[in-house]
C-alpha positions as CSV (number, residue, x, y, z in Angstrom):
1,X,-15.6,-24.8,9.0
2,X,-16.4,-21.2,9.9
3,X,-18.4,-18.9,8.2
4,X,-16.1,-16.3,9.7
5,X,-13.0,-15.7,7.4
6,X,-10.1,-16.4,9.2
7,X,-8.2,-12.9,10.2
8,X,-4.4,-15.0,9.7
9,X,-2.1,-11.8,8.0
10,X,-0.1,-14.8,6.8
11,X,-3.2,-15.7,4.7
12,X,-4.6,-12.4,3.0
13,X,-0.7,-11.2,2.7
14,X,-0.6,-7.3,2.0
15,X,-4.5,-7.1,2.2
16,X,-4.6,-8.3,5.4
17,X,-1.8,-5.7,6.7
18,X,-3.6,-2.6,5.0
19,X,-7.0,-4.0,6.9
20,X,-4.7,-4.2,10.5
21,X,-3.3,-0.8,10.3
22,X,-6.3,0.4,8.9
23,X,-8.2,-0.5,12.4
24,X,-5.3,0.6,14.3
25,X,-5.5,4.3,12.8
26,X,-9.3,4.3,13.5
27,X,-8.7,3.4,16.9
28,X,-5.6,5.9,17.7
29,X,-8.0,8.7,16.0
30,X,-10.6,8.0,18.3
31,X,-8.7,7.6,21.1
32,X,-8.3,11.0,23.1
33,X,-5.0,10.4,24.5
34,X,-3.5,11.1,20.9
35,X,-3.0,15.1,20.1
36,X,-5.3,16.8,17.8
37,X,-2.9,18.2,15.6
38,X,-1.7,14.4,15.1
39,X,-5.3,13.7,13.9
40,X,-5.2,16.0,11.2
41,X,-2.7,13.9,9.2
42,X,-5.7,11.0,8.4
43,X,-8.0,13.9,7.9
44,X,-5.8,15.7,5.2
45,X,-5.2,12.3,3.6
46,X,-9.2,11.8,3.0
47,X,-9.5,15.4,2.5
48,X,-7.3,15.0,-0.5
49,X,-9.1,12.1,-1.6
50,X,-11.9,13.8,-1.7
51,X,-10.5,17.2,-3.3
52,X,-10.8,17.4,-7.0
53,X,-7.4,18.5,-7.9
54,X,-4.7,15.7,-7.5
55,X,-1.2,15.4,-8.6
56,X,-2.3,12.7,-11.1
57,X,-5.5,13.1,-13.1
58,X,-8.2,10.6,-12.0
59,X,-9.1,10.8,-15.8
60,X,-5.9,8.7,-16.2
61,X,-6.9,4.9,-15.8
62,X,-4.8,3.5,-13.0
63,X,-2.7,6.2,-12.3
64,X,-4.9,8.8,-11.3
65,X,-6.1,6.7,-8.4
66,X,-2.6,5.7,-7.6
67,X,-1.4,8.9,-6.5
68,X,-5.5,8.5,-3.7
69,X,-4.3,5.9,-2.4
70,X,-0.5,6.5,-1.6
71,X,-1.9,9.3,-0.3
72,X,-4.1,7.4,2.0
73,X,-1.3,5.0,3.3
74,X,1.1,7.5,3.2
75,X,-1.2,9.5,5.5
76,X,-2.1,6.7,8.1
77,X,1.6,5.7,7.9
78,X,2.7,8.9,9.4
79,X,-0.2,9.3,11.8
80,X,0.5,5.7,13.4
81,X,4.8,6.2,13.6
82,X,4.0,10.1,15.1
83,X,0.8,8.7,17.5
84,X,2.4,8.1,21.0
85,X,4.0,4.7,21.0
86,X,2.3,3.1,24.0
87,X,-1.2,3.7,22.6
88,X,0.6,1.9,19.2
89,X,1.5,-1.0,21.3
90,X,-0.9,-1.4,23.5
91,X,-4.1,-1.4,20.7
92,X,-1.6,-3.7,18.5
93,X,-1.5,-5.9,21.4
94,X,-5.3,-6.2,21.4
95,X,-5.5,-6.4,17.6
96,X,-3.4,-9.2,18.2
97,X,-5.4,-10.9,21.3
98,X,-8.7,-10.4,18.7
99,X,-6.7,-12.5,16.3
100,X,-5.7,-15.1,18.5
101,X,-8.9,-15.7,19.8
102,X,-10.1,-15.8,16.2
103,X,-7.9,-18.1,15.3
104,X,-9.0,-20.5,18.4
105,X,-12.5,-20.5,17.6
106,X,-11.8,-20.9,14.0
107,X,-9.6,-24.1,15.4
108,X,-12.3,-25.0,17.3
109,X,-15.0,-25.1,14.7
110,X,-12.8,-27.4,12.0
111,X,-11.9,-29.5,15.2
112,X,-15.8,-29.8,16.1
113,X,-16.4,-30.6,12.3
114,X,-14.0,-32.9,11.3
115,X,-14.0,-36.3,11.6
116,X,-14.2,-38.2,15.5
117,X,-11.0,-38.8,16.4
118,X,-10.5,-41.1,19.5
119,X,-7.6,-40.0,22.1
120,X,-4.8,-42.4,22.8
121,X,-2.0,-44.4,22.6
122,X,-1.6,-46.7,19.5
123,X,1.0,-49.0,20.0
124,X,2.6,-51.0,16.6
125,X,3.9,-54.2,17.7
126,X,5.0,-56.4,14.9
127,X,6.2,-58.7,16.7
128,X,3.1,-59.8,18.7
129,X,1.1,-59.8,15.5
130,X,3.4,-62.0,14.0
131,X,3.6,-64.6,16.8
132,X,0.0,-64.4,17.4
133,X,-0.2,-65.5,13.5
């Protein structure tokens, strides 16, 4: 197997979601093509991270950090539906080519690994068996 985790969404679930459009807003906000003033909205969403005065106390277990990281996804939710769609699609479509080919090596690797396994035809005839007997 692969010492390389395996970057399946299906696997991680909602982890592995956050990670994908996590990328995807790094890439739009480094990608000229997308307006400045769009680029603000991942900005202000870390900026308020960073700010000491939240809507919920951080002193408040749990909550307090709630309120950072809606923020956050809020923030990168907005920025990715407002970016212009055919940068959206076209750096999803790599993400997704990354994946695949991710997912091949990964196949590859367990296939290299496993057990040998001889290509062919097997072919189960009782019959001769039993007249051979």
């Amino acid at each position: 197997m692969s010492d390389k985790p395996s970057l399946n969404n299906k696997q991680f679930g909602i982890l592995g979601e956050l990670w994908q459009s996590a990328k995807l807003t790094v890439q739009l906000f480094l990608d000229p093509k997308v307006p400045v003033y769009l680029k603000a909205l991942p900005l202000a969403a870390v900026a308020y991270l960073l700010f000491p005065v939240d809507f919920l106390p951080d002193v408040i277990p749990g909550l307090g950090q709630l309120d950072d990281i809606t923020i956050l996804l809020l923030g990168a939710k907005a920025f990715i539906e407002l970016a212009p769609q055919d940068l959206v699609a076209q750096y999803r479509g790599l993400m997704r080519a990354e994946k695949a080919e991710d997912l091949a090596a990964d196949g590859q690797a367990e296939k290299s690994e496993g057990d040998d396994i001889i290509e062919g035809i097997i072919i189960d005839d009782d019959e001769s068996i039993d007249a051979e007997a």
